[in-house]
C-alpha positions in Angstrom: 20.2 -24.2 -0.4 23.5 -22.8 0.2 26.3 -21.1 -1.2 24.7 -20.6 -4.7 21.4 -19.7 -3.2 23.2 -17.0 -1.3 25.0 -15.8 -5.2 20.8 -15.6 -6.4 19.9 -14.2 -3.1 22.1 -11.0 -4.3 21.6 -10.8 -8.1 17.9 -11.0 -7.3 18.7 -7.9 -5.1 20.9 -5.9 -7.4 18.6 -6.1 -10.2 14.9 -5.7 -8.8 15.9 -3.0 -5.9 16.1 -0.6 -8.8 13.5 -1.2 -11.0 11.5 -1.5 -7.2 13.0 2.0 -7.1 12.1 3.1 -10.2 8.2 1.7 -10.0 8.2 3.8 -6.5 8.0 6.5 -9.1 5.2 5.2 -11.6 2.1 5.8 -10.5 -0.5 2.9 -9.8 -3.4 3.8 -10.2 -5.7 5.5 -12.8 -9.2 6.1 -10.5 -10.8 9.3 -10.1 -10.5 9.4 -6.1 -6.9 10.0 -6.2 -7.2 13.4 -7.0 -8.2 13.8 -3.3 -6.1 13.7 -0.1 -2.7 12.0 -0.8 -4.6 9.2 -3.2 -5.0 5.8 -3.3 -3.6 4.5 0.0 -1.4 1.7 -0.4 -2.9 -1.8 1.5 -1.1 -2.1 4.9 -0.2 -5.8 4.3 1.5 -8.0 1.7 2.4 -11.7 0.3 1.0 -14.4 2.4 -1.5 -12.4 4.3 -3.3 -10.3 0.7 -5.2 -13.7 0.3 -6.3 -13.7 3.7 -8.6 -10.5 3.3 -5.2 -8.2 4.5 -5.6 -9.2 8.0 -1.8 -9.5 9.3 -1.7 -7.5 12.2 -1.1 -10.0 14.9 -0.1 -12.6 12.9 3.5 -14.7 13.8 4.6 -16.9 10.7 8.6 -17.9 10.9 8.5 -18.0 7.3 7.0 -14.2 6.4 7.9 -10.7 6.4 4.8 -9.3 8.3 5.6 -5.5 7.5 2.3 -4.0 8.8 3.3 -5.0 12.6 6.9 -4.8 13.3 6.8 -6.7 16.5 6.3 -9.7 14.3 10.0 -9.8 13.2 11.1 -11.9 16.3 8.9 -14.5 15.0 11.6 -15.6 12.1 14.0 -18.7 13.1 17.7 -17.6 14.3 18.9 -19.8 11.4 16.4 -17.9 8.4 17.2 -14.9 6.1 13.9 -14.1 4.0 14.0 -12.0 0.9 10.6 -10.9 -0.2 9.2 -9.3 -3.5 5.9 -8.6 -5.4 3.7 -7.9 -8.0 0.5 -6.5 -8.7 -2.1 -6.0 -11.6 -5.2 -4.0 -11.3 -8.1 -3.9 -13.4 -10.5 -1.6 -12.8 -14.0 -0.8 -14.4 -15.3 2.6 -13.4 -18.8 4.1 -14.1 -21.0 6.8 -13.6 -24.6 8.4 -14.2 -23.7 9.1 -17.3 -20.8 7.5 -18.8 -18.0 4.3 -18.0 -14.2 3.5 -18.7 -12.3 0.6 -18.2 -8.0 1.2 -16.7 -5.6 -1.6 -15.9 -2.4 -1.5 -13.8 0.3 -3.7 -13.5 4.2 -2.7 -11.7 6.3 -3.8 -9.1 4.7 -3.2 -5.6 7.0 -4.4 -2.5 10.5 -5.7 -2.0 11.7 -7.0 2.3 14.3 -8.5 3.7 14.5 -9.8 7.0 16.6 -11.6 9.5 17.2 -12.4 13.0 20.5 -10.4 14.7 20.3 -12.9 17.9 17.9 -14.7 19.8 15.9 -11.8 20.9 16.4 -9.2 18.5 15.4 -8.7 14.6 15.4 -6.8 12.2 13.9 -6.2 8.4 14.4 -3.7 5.6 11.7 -2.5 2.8 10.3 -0.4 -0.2 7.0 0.1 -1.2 4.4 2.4 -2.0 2.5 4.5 0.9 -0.2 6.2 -1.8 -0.4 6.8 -5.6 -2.2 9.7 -7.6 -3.3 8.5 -11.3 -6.3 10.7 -12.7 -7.2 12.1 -16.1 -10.9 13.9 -15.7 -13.1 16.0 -18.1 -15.8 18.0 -17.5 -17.8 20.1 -19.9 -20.0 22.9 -18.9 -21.7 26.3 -20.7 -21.7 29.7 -19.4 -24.8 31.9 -19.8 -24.1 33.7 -22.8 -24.0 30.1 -24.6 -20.2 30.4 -24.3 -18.8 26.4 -23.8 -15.7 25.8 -22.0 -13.9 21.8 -20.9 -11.8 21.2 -17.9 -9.6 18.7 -17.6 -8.4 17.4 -14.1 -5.5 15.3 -14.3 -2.3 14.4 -11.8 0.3 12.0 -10.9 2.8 10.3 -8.8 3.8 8.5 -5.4 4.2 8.2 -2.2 6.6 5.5 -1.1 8.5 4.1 2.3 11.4 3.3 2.7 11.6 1.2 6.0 14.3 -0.1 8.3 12.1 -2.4 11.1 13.7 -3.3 14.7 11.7 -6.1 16.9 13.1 -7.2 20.3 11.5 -10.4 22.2 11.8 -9.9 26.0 10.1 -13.1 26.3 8.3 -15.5 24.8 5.0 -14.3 25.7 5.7 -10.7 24.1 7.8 -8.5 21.3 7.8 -5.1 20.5 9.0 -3.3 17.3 9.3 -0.2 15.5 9.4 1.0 11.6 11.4 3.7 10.8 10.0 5.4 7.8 11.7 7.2 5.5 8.2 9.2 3.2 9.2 10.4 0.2 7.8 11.0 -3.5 6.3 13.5 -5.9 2.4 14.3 -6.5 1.4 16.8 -8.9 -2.1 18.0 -9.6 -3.1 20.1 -12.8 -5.9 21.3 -14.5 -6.6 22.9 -17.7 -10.0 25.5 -18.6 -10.3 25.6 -22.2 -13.2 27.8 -24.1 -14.5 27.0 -27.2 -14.1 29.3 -30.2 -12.3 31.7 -31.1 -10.3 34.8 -29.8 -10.6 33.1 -26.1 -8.3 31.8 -23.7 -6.9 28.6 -21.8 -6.2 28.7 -18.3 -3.8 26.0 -17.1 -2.3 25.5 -13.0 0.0 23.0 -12.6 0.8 21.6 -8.3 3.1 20.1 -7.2 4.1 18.7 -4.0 7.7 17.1 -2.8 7.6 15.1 0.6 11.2 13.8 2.2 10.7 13.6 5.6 11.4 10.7 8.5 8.8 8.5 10.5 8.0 6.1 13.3 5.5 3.3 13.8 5.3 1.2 16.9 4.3 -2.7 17.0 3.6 -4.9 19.8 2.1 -8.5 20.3 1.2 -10.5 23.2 1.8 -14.3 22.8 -0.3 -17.2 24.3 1.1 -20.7 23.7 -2.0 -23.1 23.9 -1.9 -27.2 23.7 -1.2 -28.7 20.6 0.7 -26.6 19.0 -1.6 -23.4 18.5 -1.5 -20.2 20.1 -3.2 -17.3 20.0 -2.0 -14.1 19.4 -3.2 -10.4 20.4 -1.5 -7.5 18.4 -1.7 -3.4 18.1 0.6 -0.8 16.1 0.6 2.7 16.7 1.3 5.8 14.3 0.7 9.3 16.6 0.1 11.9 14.0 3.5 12.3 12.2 4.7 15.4 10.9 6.3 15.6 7.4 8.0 18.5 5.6 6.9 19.0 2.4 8.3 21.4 -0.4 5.1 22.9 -2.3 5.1 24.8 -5.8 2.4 26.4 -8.0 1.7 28.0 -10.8 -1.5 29.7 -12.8 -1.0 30.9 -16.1 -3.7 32.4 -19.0 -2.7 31.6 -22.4 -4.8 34.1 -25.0 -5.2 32.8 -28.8 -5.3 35.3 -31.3 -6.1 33.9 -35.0 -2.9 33.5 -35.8 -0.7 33.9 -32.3 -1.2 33.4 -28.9 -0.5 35.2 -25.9 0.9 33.9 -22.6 0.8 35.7 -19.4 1.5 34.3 -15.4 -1.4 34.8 -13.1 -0.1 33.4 -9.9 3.5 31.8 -9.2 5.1 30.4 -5.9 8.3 28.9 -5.8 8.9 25.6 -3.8 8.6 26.4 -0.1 8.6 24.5 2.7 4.9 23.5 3.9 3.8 21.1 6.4 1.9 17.8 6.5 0.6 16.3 9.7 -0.9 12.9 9.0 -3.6 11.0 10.9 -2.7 8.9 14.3 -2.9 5.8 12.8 -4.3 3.1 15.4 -4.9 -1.1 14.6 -5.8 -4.0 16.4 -5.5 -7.7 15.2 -6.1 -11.0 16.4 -5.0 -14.8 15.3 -5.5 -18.1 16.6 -3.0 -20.7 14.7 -1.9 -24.0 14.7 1.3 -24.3 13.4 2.3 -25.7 10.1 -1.6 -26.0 10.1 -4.2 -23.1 9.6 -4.2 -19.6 10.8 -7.1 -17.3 11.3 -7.2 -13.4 11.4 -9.0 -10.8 12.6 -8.0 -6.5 12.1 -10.0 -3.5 12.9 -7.8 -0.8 11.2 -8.3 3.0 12.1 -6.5 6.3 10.7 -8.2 9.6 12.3 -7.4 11.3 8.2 -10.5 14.3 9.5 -7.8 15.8 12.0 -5.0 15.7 9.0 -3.5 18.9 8.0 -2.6 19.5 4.0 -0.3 22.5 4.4 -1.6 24.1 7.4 -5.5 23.3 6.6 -8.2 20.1 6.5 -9.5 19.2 4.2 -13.2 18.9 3.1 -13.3 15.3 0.9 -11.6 13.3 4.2 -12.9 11.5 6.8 -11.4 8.8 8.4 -10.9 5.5 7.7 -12.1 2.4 9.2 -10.8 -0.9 7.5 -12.1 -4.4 8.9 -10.7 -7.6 7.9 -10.7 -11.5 8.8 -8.8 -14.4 6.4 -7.5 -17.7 7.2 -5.1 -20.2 6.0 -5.5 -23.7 5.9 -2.1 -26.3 4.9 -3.8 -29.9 4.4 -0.5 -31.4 5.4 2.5 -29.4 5.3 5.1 -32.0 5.0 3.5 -34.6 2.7 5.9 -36.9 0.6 3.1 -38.2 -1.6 1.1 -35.2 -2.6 2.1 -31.7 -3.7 -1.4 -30.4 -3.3 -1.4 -31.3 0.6 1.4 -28.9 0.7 -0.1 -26.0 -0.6 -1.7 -23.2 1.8 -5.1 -22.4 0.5 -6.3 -18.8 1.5 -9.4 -16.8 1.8 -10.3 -13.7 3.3 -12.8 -10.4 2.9 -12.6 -6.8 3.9 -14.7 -4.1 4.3 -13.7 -0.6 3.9 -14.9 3.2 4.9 -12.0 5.0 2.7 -10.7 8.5 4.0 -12.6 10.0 0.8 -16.0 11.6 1.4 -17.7 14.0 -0.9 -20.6 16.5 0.6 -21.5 14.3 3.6 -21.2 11.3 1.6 -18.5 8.3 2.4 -17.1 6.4 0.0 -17.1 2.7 1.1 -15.2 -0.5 -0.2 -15.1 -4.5 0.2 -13.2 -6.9 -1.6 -13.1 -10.7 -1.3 -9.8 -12.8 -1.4 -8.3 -15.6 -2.0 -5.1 -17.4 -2.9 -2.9 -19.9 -2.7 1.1 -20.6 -1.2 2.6 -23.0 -3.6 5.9 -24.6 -1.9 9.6 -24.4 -3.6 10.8 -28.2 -4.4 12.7 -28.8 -1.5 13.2 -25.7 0.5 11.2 -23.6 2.5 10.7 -20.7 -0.5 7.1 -20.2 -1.7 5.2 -18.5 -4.5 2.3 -16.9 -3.2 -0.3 -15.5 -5.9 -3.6 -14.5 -4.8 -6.9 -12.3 -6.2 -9.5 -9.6 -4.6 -12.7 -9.0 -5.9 -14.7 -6.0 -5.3 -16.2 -2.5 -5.2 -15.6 0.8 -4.2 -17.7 3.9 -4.1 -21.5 4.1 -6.3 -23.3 5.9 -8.8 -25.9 7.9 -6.6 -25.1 11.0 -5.6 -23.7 11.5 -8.9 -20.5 9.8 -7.7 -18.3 7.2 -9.4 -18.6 3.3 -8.8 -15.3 1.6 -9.0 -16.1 -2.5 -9.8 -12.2 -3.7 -9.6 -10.2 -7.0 -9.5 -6.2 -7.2 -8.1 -4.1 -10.1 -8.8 -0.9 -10.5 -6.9 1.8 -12.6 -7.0 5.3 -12.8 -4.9 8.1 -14.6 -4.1 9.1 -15.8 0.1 12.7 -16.7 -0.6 14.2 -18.4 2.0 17.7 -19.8 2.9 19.6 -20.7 6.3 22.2 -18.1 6.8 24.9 -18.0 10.0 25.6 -21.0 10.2 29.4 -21.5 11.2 30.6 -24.2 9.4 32.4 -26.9 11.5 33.8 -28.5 7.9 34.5 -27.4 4.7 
């Protein structure tokens, strides 16, 4: 790869950073959980590491943008530039005591770049989604004077990062790094009571909620070079409760039918105003013993403290926090075969278990999902296709909650190419 990479390198940039930009915007996800808290959390890692159950934390591959840990930016070769983006579909089966539905997703996900500025500094940009909001739910009840009224819950929007990442290697047995976030995105919730019959009314509230607002994350790992190639790595990020300004709105109004006009009048109306959001201190530890250009195996205990949030100046009752564990590996039969493409592939695995931040009257909602995937190699470069798939559940039907049987198929592209080189002659 060389010039002409470096001309595909930047059309691939000026075409997907917007419609990255504009998926930021599209909501991905349809379940019924996202009404609560901020929604569907995004998954911490991406690429390479999805198939390997989402453990990433302390893992230190040259040829991957490790976002979830930015210490691991000083693992890339002086010599690489990596561009990184991805997909994702999800198809989702939900069901309940007394009825089911079926949803699928598919939009743009991530986009990274990263390089090396010298030999003990790097550096990485990013965009993806930190949460998504995608419900439509009805629910049908009677007063006591036989009168019958339906509600309808229903919301949108995202949550996304954009992410400048600084790692600096004062040795070779440790690097630290930070992420500097910028959160921004729109979630609105809405809800509509309508009675049954005539001469009644519909009550409809629509919220909304605007978040711009700056934040840091800290990464570090500890190396250990071992014989033969492997090492073994130990590595922790830190997020200690961020605070985010938030513009907030809402608005209540009663719309009265007549039988042959209708009447509408404002309850309750607040302008945007500046609010508050204090997110969780966000702690995670991760673990990997490698062999290079061989296998990798990894370990994450993940933790976010969501019970002390604050949603504009109050908790709330449907969090708790979140616990995420995860170990994957990776496994290349032999990386630089000459006979056999299939010796060059990485095959991954992985599983994760889950308590989400989403509990409902004491009760937790819990998730695990089982990976796996595969790194198929570029002809002649260093660039890989990685596509993998999770398969699994979240939350159940007792308690009269909903039971979310889902499957997520990713797939992204690890484009590589040897940049600052000065050329001796051309």
């Amino acid at each position: 790869m060389g010039r002409y990479s470096r001309v595909i390198f930047l059309i691939a940039g000026i075409i997907l950073f917007p419609a990255m930009l504009f998926a930021q915007f599209n909501n991905n996800t349809t379940s019924p959980y996202s009404r609560y808290g901020l929604g569907d959390l995004n998954s911490y890692s991406f690429g390479r590491t999805t198939a390997m159950g989402g453990a990433t934390l302390a893992s230190r591959y040259d040829l991957q943008i490790n976002g979830a840990n930015p210490a691991s930016y000083s693992a890339i070769d002086s010599l690489n530039f990596l561009f990184e983006f991805g997909l994702q579909g999800n198809f989702s089966k939900y069901k309940s005591n007394i009825s089911s539905a079926t949803s699928n997703d598919i939009n743009f996900n991530y986009f990274a770049m990263a390089f090396r500025i010298n030999d003990w500094m790097a550096t990485s940009i990013a965009l993806y989604p930190y949460s998504s909001v995608g419900y439509n739910v009805q629910a049908g009840e009677e007063l006591e004077n036989s009168v019958e009224y339906l509600t309808t819950y229903y919301g949108e929007g995202t949550i996304s990062d954009a992410v400048w990442g600084l790692a600096i290697q004062p040795s070779k047995y440790f690097s630290l790094g930070m992420n500097l976030n910028y959160r921004f995105g729109n979630l609105s919730r809405n809800s509509e009571l309508n009675f049954s019959g005539a001469d009644l009314y519909l009550l409809q509230r629509y919220s909304r909620l605007r978040l711009r607002d700056f934040g840091l994350e800290l990464g570090a790992q500890a190396i250990l070079p071992l014989k033969n190639d492997k090492q073994l790595v130990l590595g922790a990020v830190l997020e200690n409760k961020p605070k985010y300004t938030a513009l907030a709105s809402d608005i209540v109004m009663k719309n009265i039918y007549y039988s042959q006009s209708s009447d509408l009048d404002t309850l309750f109306f607040q302008e945007e105003e500046k609010a508050e959001l204090v997110f969780p201190t966000t702690i995670g530890l991760g673990l990997s013993f490698s062999k290079k250009n061989v296998y990798e195996i990894n370990v994450d205990y993940y933790h976010q403290g969501w019970s002390d949030a604050l949603f504009l100046g109050e908790k709330s009752e449907f969090l708790a926090d979140l616990n995420k564990f995860a170990i994957g590996a990776e496994w290349i039969p032999d990386k630089f075969s000459i006979r056999s493409a299939f010796k060059r592939v990485a095959y991954r695995a992985g599983f994760n278990y889950e308590q989400t931040y989403h509990s409902f009257d004491g009760h937790q909602i819990n998730s695990f999902g089982i990976t796996f995937g595969l790194g198929l190699p570029v002809y002649r470069s260093n660039s890989t296709i990685n596509i993998s798939a999770e398969f699994g559940r979240r939350g159940t039907t007792d308690f009269n909650l909903i039971r979310e049987d889902y499957a997520k198929v990713n797939l992204s592209a690890n484009l590589h190419d040897l940049w600052f080189i000065q050329r001796k002659i051309d």
